[in-house]
C-alpha positions as CSV (number, residue, x, y, z in Angstrom):
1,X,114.2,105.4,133.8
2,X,112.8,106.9,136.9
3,X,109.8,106.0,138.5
4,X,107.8,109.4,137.5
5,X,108.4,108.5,133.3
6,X,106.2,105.6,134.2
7,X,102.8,105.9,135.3
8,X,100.2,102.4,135.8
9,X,98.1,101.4,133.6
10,X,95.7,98.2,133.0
11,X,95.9,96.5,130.8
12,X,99.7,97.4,130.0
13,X,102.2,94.8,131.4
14,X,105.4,97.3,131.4
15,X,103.3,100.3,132.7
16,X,102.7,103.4,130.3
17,X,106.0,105.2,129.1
18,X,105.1,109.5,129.1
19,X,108.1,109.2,126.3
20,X,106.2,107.2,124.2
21,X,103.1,109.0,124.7
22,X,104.4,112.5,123.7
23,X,107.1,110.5,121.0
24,X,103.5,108.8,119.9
25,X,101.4,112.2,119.9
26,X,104.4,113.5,117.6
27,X,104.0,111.2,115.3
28,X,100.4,111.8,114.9
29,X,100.9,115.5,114.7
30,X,104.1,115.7,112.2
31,X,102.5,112.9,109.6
32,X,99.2,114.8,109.6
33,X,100.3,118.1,109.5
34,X,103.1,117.8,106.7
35,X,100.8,116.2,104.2
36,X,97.4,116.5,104.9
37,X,97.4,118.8,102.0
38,X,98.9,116.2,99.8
39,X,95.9,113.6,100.4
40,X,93.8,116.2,100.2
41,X,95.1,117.9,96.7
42,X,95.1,114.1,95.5
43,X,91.2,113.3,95.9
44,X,90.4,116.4,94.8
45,X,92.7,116.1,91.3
46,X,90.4,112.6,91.0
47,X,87.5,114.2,91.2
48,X,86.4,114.1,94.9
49,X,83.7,117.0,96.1
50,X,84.7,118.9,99.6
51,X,81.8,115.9,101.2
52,X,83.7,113.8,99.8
53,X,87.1,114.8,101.4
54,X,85.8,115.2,104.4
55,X,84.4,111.6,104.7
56,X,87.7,110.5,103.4
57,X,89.9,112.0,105.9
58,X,87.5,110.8,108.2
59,X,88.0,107.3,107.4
60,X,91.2,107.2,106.6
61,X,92.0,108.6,111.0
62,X,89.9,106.0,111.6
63,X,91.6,103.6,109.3
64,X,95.3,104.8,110.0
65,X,94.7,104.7,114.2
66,X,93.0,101.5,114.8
67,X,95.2,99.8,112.8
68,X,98.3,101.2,114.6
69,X,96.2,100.5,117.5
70,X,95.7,97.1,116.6
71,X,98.8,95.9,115.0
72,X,101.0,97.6,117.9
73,X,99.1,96.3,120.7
74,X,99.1,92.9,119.2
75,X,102.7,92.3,118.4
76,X,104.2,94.6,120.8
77,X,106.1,95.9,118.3
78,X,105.9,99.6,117.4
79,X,104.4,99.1,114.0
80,X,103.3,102.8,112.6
81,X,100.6,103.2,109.9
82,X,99.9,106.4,107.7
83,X,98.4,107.5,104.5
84,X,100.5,107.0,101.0
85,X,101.5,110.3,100.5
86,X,103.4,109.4,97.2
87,X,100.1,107.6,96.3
88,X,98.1,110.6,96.8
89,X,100.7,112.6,94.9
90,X,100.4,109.9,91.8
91,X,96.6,111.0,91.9
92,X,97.1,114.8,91.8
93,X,99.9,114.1,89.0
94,X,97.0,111.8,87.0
95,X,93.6,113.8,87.3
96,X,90.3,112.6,86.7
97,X,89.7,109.2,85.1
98,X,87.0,108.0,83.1
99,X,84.1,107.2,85.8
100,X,85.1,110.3,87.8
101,X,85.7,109.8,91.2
102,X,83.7,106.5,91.6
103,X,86.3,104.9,89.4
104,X,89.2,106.0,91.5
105,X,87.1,105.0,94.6
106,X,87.0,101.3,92.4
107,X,90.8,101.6,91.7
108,X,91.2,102.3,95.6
109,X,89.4,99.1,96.4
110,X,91.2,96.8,94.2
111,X,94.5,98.4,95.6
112,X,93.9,97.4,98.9
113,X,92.4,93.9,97.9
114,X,95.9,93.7,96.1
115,X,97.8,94.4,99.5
116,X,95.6,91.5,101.3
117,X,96.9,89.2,98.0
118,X,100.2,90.2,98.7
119,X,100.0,89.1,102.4
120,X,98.2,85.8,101.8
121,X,100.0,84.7,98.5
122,X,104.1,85.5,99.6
123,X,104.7,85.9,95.5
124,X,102.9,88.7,95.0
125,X,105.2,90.9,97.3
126,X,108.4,89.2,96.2
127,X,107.1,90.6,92.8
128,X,106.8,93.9,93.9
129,X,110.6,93.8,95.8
130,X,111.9,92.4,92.7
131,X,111.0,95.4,90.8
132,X,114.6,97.6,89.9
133,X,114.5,99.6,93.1
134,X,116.0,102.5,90.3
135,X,113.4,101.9,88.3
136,X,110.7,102.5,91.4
137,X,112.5,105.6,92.7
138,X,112.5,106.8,89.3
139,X,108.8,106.4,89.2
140,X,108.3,108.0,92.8
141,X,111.1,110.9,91.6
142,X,108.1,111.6,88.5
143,X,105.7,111.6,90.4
144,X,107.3,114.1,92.9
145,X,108.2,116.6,90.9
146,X,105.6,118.5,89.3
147,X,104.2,119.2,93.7
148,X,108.1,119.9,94.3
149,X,107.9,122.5,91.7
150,X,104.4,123.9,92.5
151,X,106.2,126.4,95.7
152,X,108.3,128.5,93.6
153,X,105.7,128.2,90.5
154,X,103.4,130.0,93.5
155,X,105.4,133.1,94.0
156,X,104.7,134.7,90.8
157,X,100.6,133.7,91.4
158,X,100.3,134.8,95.4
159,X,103.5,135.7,96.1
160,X,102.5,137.5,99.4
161,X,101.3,133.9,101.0
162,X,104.0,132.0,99.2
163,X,107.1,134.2,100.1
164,X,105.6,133.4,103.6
165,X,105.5,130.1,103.5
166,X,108.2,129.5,102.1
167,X,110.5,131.4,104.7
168,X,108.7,129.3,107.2
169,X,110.0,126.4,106.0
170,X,113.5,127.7,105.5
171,X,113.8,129.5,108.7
172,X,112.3,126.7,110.6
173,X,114.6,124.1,109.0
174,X,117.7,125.8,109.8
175,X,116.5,125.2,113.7
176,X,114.5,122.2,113.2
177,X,114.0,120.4,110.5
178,X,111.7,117.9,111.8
179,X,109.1,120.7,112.7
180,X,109.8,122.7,108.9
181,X,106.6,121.5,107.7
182,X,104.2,121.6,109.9
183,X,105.2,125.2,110.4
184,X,104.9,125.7,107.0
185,X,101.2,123.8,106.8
186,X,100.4,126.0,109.9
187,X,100.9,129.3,108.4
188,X,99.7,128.4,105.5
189,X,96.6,127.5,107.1
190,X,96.2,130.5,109.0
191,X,96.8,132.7,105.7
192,X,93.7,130.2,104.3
193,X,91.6,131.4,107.2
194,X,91.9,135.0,107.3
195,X,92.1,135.6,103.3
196,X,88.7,137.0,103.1
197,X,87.9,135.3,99.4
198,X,88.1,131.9,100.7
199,X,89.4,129.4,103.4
200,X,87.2,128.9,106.7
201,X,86.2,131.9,106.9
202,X,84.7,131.5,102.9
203,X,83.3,128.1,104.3
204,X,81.4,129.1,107.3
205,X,80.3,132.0,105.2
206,X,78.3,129.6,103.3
207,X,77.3,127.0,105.6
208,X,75.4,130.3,107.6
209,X,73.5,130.8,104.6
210,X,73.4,127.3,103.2
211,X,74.3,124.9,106.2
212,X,76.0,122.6,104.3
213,X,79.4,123.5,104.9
214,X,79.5,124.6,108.5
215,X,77.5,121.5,109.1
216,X,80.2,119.7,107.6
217,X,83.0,121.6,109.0
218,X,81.5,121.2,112.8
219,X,80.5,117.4,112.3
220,X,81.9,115.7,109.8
221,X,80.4,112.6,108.3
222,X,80.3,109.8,106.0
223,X,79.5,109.3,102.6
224,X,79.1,106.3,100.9
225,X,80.6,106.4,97.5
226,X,79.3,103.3,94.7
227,X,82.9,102.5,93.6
228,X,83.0,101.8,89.8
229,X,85.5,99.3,88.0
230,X,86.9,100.8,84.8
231,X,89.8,99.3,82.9
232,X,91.2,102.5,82.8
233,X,91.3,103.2,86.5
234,X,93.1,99.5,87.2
235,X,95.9,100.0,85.1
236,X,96.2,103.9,85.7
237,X,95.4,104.1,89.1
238,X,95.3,100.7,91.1
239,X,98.4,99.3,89.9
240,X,100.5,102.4,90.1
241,X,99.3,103.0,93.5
242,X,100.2,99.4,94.5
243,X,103.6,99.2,93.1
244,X,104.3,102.8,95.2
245,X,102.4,102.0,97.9
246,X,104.2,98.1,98.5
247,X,108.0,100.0,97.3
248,X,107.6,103.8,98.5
249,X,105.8,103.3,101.8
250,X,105.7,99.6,102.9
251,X,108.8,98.1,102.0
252,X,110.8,101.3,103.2
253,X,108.8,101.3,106.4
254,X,109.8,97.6,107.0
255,X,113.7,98.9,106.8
256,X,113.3,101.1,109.2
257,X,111.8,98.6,111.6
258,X,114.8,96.6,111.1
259,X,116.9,99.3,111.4
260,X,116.0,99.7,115.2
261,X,115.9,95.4,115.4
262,X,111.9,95.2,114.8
263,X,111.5,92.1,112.5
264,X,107.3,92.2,112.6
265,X,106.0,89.6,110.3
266,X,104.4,90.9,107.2
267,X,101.2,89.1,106.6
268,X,99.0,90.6,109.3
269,X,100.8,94.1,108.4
270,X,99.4,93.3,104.4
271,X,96.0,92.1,105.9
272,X,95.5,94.5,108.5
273,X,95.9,97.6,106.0
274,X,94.9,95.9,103.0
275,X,91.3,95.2,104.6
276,X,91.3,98.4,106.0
277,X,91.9,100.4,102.8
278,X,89.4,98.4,100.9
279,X,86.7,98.7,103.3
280,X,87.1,102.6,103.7
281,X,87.9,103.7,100.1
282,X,84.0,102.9,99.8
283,X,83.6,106.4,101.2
284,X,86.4,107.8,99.7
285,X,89.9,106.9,102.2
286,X,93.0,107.0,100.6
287,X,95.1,103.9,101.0
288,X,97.2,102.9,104.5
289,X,100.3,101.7,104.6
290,X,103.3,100.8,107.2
291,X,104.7,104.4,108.1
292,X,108.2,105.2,106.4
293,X,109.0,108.8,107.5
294,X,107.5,108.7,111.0
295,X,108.0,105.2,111.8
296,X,111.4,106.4,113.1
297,X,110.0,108.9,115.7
298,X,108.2,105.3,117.4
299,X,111.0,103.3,116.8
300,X,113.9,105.2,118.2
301,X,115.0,104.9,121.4
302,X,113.7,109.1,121.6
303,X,111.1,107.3,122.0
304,X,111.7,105.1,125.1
305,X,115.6,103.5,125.9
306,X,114.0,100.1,126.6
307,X,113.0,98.9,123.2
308,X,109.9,96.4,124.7
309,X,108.0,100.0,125.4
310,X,108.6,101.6,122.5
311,X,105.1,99.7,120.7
312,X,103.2,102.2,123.2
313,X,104.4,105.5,121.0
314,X,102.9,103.8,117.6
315,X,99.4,103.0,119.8
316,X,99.4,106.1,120.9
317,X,100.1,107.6,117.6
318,X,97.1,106.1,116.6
319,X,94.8,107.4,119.0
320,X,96.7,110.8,117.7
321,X,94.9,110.3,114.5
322,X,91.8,109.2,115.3
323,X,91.5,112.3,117.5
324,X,92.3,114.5,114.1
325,X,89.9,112.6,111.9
326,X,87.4,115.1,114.0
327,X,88.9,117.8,112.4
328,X,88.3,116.6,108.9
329,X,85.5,119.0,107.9
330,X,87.9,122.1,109.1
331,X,90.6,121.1,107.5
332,X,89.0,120.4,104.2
333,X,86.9,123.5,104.2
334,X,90.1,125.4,104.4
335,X,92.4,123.5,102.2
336,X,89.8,123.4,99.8
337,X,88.3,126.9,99.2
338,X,92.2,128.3,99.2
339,X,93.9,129.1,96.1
340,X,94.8,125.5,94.0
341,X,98.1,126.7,94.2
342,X,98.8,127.3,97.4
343,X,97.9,124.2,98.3
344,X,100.1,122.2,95.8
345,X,102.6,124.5,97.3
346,X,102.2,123.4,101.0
347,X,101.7,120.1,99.0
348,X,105.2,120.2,97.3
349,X,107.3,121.4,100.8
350,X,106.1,118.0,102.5
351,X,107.6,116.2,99.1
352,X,110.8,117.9,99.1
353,X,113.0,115.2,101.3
354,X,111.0,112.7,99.4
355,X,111.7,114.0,95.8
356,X,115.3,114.2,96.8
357,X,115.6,110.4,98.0
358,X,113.9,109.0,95.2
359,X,116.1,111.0,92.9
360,X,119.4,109.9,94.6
361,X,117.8,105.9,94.6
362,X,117.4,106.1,90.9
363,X,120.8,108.2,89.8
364,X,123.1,106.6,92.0
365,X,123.9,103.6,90.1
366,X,125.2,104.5,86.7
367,X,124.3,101.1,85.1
368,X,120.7,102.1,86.0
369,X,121.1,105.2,85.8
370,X,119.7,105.6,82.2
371,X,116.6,103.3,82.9
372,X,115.6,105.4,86.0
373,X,115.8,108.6,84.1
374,X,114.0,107.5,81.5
375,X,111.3,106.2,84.1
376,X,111.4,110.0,85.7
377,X,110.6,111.8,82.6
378,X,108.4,109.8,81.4
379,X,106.3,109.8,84.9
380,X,106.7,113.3,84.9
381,X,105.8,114.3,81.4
382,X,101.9,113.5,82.2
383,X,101.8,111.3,79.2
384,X,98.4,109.6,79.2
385,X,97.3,107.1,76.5
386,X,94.4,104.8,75.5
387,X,93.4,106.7,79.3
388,X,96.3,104.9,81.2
389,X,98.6,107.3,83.2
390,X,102.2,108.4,82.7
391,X,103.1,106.3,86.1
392,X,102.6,103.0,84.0
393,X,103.5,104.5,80.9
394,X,107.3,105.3,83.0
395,X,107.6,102.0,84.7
396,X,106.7,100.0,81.3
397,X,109.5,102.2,79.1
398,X,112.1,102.4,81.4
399,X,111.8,98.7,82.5
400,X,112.3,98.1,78.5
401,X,115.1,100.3,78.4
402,X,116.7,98.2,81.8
403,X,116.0,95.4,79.8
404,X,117.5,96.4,76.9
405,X,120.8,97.5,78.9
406,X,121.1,94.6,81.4
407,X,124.2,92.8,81.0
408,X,124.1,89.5,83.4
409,X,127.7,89.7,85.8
410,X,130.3,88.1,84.9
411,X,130.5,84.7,87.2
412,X,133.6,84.1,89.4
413,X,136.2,81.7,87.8
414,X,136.6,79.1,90.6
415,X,140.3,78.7,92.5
């Protein structure tokens, strides 16, 4: 590398890497962009108000960057954090609990309290990676599909922003497929803003004549949200979103790591983003988690070719989403006054490469194969009883039916 990709900087040993920086900045840009719309279609299905969102976003930026910040810095390791988008799209697939959004604020806590146990007591996470990966991609796949279906289910209710949209994202990932979405979310956005009936322009409508929301949309805040602990919420909520937290985002995100020769312990990973999740769900954050998706874009050598420099892209990525957690109130304004729909549809573009891994995880091995579809569907018919979710309700049934199909192998007849 040549002296001008490397500029001084205190504090930094190796000097600061301009590749990491932009690789970094990325980061921060593509895993906002590309699901933002997911977390926020998520609190709203539980019950969340627009304050609400706002303050959540705002913590979880905060939560998200100092962590990367922190965890990065520390071990000199590029260790990426984000938001559990397939959480946030088990919350928009279960709808409102009993307690209303305080209990999922309660389910939120105990999930991130779970993530601490599971980095202090070694068990709990062997629990979670003993769990039939078919089975949990089966689960995630469920989950998944009602978003995945909600951009062609758009067409025939706003077909004029859909179509749109949706050629976006096609014509965008014929060039470049990492930059599909965000197109997508960015024209979708704009559409939000000029349609007269709603979006900012909607928001700032009313916050001239009431104040409220262009107060919030120009400085977003806080608000403190007394969680509430309901059985309901634990089993329907907190669990779920632990098992697909630990096996769709954390688990996954340590592969990639290793992928690319990162071998970060786990337990101040667990601690770091447990504590973190449980502290800011008390004004409404969504969980954080190691980074699956984007963890790549820090850990490549895109990022920088010495691999000892590459920790400065995931520290940078952080201050990336601090910076957006001061456009929360915008962003929620927007996504919130703009037609459900569209939203789920922007919502269900992010998902696509999602759905379509989970799927292949839970079909491709045919021993499995009837256990993980029976997970799916089950996930995915919305089946709610005695007020648990269809997320359990999938995992319970189709780990009975792996159960009832498991054969142990055969052992080798010693030579």
């Amino acid at each position: 590398m040549s002296s001008s990709d490397t500029v001084p900087a205190t504090g930094l040993s190796t000097g600061l890497s301009l590749r990491a920086v932009g690789a970094g900045l990325l980061a921060a840009l593509v895993g906002y962009a590309s699901s933002v719309a997911v977390v926020i279609h998520g609190l709203t299905a539980v019950g969340a108000s627009t304050e609400q969102v706002v303050s959540g976003l705002v913590l979880v930026g905060l939560a998200m960057g100092l962590t990367a910040m922190g965890l990065s810095l520390h071990r000199r390791k590029p260790i990426s954090i984000a938001w559990t988008t397939p959480g946030m799209a088990l919350l928009a697939a279960t709808g409102a609990v009993e307690g209303g959004f305080a209990a999922a604020v309660g389910a939120f806590v105990v999930t991130g309290v779970l993530i601490v146990l599971a980095g202090l007591w070694s068990p709990l996470g062997r629990w979670i990676a003993t769990i039939p990966k078919p089975l949990a991609n089966g689960m995630l796949a469920g989950i998944l599909l009602k978003l995945c279906l909600a951009p062609f289910l758009a067409v025939s209710q706003a077909p004029g922003m859909a179509l749109l949209v949706l050629a976006t994202w096609a014509v965008v990932g014929r060039v470049a497929r990492l930059y599909a979405v965000p197109a997508a979310v960015a024209v979708a956005l704009g559409a939000m803003a000029l349609d007269s009936s709603g979006g900012l322009a909607g928001g700032l409508a009313g916050g001239l004549s009431g104040g409220a929301a262009l107060s919030g949309a120009l400085w977003p805040g806080v608000t403190f949200v007394q969680p509430v602990f309901t059985w309901e919420a634990m089993v329907g909520i907190a669990l779920p979103l632990f098992v697909v937290t630990m096996a769709s985002q954390n688990i996954p995100g340590l592969a990639v790591l290793a992928t690319y020769n990162y071998t970060p312990p786990t337990r101040p990973i667990f601690l770091a983003t447990g504590a973190a999740s449980a502290l800011t769900a008390l004004g409404g954050a969504p969980t954080v988690n190691l980074a699956a998706i984007t963890a790549a874009l820090c850990a490549s050598p895109d990022a920088d070719p010495n691999p000892a420099r590459r920790w400065q892209a995931a520290f940078v990525s952080g201050i990336g989403y601090i910076l957006f957690a001061g456009l929360a109130g915008v962003t929620a304004v927007m996504v919130t006054r703009s037609p459900p729909i569209l939203i789920e549809a922007v919502a269900g573009l992010a998902l696509v490469g999602a759905f379509g891994s989970a799927l292949m995880g839970a079909v491709q091995v045919e021993a499995n194969r009837t256990a993980a579809l029976v997970t799916m569907l089950v996930t995915a018919s919305g089946l709610s009883f005695a007020g648990v979710g269809s997320a359990f309700w999938g995992l319970l049934l189709g780990g009975a039916v792996h159960l009832l199909h498991w054969r142990p192998e055969p052992r080798q007849s010693a030579k």
